[in-house]
Structure formats: structure tokens, C-alpha cells
N, C-alpha and C positions, 0 to 999 in steps of 0.2 A: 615769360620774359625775364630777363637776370635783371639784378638793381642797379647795376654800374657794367660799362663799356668802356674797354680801355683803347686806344686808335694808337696806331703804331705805322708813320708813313717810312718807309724806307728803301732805298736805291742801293745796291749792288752793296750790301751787309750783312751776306751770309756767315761771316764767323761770329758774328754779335747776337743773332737770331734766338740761338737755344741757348745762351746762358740771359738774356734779358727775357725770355717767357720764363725760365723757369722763377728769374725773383720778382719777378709782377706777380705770378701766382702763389709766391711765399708771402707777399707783399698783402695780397687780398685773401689768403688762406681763412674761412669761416664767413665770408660774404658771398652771394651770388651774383656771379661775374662774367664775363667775356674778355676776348681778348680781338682786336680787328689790326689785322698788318693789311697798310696796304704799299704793294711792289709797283714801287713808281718806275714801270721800265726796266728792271735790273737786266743787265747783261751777264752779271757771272750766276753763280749757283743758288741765288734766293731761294727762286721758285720752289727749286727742288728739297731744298733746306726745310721750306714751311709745308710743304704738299707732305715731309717724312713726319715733322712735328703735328700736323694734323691729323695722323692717326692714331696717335699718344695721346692726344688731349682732347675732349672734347669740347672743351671752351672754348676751341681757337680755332679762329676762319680766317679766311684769305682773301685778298681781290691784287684784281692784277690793271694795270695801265700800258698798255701795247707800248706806249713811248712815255716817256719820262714828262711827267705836265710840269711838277714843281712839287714845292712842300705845302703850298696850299691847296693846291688841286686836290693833292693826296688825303689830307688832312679831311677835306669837307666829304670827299671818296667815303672816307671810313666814317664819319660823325650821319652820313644819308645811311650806309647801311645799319649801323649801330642798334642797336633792339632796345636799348635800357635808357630812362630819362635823365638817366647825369652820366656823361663821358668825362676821361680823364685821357691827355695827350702826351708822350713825351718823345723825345728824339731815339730812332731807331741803333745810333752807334755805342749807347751804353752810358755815355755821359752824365745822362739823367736819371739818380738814382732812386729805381720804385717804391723804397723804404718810404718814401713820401706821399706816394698815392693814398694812402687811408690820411693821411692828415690835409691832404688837399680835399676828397670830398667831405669829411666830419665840417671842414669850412665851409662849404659848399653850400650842405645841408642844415647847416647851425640856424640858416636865417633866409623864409623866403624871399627876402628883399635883396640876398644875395644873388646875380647870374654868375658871377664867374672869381673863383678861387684861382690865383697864380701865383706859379715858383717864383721868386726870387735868388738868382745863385749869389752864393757865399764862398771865396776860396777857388776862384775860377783858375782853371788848366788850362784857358786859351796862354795863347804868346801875349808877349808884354804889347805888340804891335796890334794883336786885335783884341787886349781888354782898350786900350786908349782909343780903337774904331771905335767900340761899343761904348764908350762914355762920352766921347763927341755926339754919334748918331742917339742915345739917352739923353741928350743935353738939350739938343737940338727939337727931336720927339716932344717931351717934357713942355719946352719951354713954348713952342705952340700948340700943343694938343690937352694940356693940362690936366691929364689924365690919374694922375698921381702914383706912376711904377717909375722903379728905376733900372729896370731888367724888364724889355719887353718880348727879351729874346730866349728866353727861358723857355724849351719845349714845356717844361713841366705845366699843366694847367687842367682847371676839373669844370666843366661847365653846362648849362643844362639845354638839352640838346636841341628842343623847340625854341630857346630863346636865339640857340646858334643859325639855325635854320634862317630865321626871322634876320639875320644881318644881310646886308650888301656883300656879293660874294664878290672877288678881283685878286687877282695875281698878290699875294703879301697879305692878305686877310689874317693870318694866323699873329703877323705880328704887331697889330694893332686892335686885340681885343679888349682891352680895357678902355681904352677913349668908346670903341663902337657898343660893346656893354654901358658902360654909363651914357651914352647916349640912349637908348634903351629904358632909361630911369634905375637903373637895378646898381646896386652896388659892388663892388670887388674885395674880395679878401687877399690879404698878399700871406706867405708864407715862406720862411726864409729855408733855401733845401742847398745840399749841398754837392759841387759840381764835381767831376769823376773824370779821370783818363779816359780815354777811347781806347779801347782795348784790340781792336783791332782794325786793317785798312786805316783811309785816310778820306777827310768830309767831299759828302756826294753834293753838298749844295754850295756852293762858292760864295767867298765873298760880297760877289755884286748882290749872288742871288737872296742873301742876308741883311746886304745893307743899304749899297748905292740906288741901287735900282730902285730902293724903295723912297724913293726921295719924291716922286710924281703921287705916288700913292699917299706921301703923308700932307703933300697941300690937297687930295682927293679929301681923304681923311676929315680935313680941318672944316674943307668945304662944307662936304657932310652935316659934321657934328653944327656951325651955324646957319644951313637951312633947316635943320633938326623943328618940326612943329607936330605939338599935342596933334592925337589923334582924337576925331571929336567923339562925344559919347554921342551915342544913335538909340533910341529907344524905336517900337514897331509901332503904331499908332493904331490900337484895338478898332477894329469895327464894330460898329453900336450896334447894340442889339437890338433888333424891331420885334 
């Protein structure tokens, strides 16, 4: 079983495919690793893209979704099949640069009180019109989930995979791991990484699907984290010996 999995969900991003395997594997060069895409539905030449690169590399697996679920679908797709106890996630269009995956898991792994290490972008190449979405929908987030991120849209993030397992799964899951981690008790590392052009094509998850939409999920969220109760300790009550 390799020491770290890396989950890569992506939708119709076949020119981005073989230049972001090859820097995740420069990225993790000297650890043992995996690599998991998963093909949320793509219509144009994914498939075929990673079915070429899968016989180049043998780190690297595939899975496919008949129809397009979303980015959490895909997300949890790949963290169920994943072999290694710490996955690292980041967005399939290149944005998110791998140079950071070793410094996302070293946080990770520093402490086991830690579940979940996350990017923080620095220097973002969205438009001026969606950095000011994402510092509203951040402000908003923040101000009732009190979670302590200010970027929770950051693909970038390294976290261990029984503890990912063990959350509430729903449509947005992916962008509210830090409230549902520290609900969990476990603590979060942030790490500051820095955000990239899209190199090619143009983004497969929309706006709503990013941010509005998530507005039901984040009073879920909220819900959540104050019914949140200890799980009680249970011990087996020996049978006496006769």
C-alpha cells in the first residue's frame, strides 16, 4: 500500500491532465505514492487522455462517473478508492500548484491531533468579481461556522482518510472541511500556497456550483457542528469467572 494518495476529480480537462501528473509526481518524487483522477462524466477526451497516461505510469489509476455527480461526488469517488491513510486533493485545471503537496502532508503528519492540513491561496487569478464572491461567501462561512479558514475553496488540502470517511457525506462536502474536521475534535493546519492560471479550457464547476448553492448546506453545516455530542466511552463488562 503506498504512504499518500493524491485524488484528482475532474470534468472534460484533458489538456491539463499530463502536464499536472507529471508535477504531482515531481512534486512527491522519493515517497511512495498514488495518484487517483476521477472523470466526473467528461464528454470530450479525458478518458482517453488518462487510459494513454496509465500505461506510462504505474501510480496512476482512473475511475469514471457515467454522468457528471459534482466535485464532491468525485472527491469522495476517489478518497473510497484511495489505498494510502493520508490523501492529498487538489483541483484538476492546474490552478493548484503540487509544489505544495509535500508541505501539506509534512503538516499533516507533524501531529496526530492533526485531521486535516489546508491550502490557503495567496495571489489569486480569479476576476476581481469572484475574488469579492469568495470574501463575502468567506465572511459569511467564518462568521457562523467559526471554523478558523479564510479560503475554504482552496482544492489544495491533505487529510486522513478514515477520519474523511467518518464525516457526513452531501452535495459541498469538500468545501466545508474544516468546521466538520474540528467538529471531529481534531485540529487543522493551514498552509499558505500559491494560486496559478488555468492553463487550459475554461472551469467545469460554475459558480452556483462553488458557492450559492452552498448556502443550504452551510445552515446544514452549522446545524451539525451544535448537535455535535461526545461519543460515550463503552467498555465490555468481563464475565466472572466461575
Amino acid at each position: 500500500m503506498p504512504d499518500f494518495s493524491v485524488v484528482v476529480p475532474v470534468r472534460n480537462e484533458a489538456g491539463n491532465i499530463a502536464p499536472l501528473v507529471a508535477e504531482i509526481a515531481a512534486a512527491l518524487a522519493g515517497r511512495d505514492f498514488e495518484i487517483v483522477y476521477v472523470d466526473d462524466g467528461s464528454s470530450d477526451a479525458t478518458s482517453a487522455e488518462l487510459a494513454a497516461l496509465m500505461r506510462a505510469h504505474d501510480f496512476l489509476r482512473a475511475l469514471r462517473h457515467e454522468r457528471s455527480c459534482g466535485q464532491s461526488a468525485a472527491v469522495t469517488s476517489g478518497v473510497l478508492a484511495a489505498r494510502a491513510p493520508n490523501v492529498a486533493t487538489l483541483d484538476g485545471d492546474g490552478q493548484n500548484d503540487p509544489a505544495f503537496i509535500p508541505r501539506l502532508f509534512d503538516a499533516l503528519c507533524a501531529d496526530a491531533r492533526i485531521g486535516l492540513a489546508a491550502g490557503q491561496r495567496v495571489g489569486r487569478k480569479a476576476s476581481g468579481f469572484k475574488r469579492l464572491q469568495s470574501r463575502i461567501a468567506n465572511g459569511v462561512r467564518g462568521a457562523l461556522l467559526r471554523d478558523g479558514t479564510r479560503d475554504s475553496g482552496c482544492g489544495l488540502k491533505a487529510f486522513r482518510r478514515d477520519l474523511f470517511l467518518r464525516l457526513p457525506y452531501f452535495d459541498g462536502l469538500h468545501r466545508f472541511l474544516p468546521a466538520l474536521v474540528r467538529r471531529e475534535g481534531y485540529g487543522v493546519a493551514y498552509v499558505d500556497v500559491v494560486d496559478r492560471a488555468r492553463r487550459h479550457g475554461v472551469s467545469n464547476y460554475g459558480l452556483w456550483d462553488r458557492l450559492w448553492v452552498g448556502i443550504l448546506d452551510l445552515l446544514g453545516v452549522w446545524w451539525l457542528i451544535r448537535r455535535r455530542r461526545n461519543v460515550p466511552n463503552v467498555s465490555e463488562v468481563k464475565r466472572d469467572a466461575r
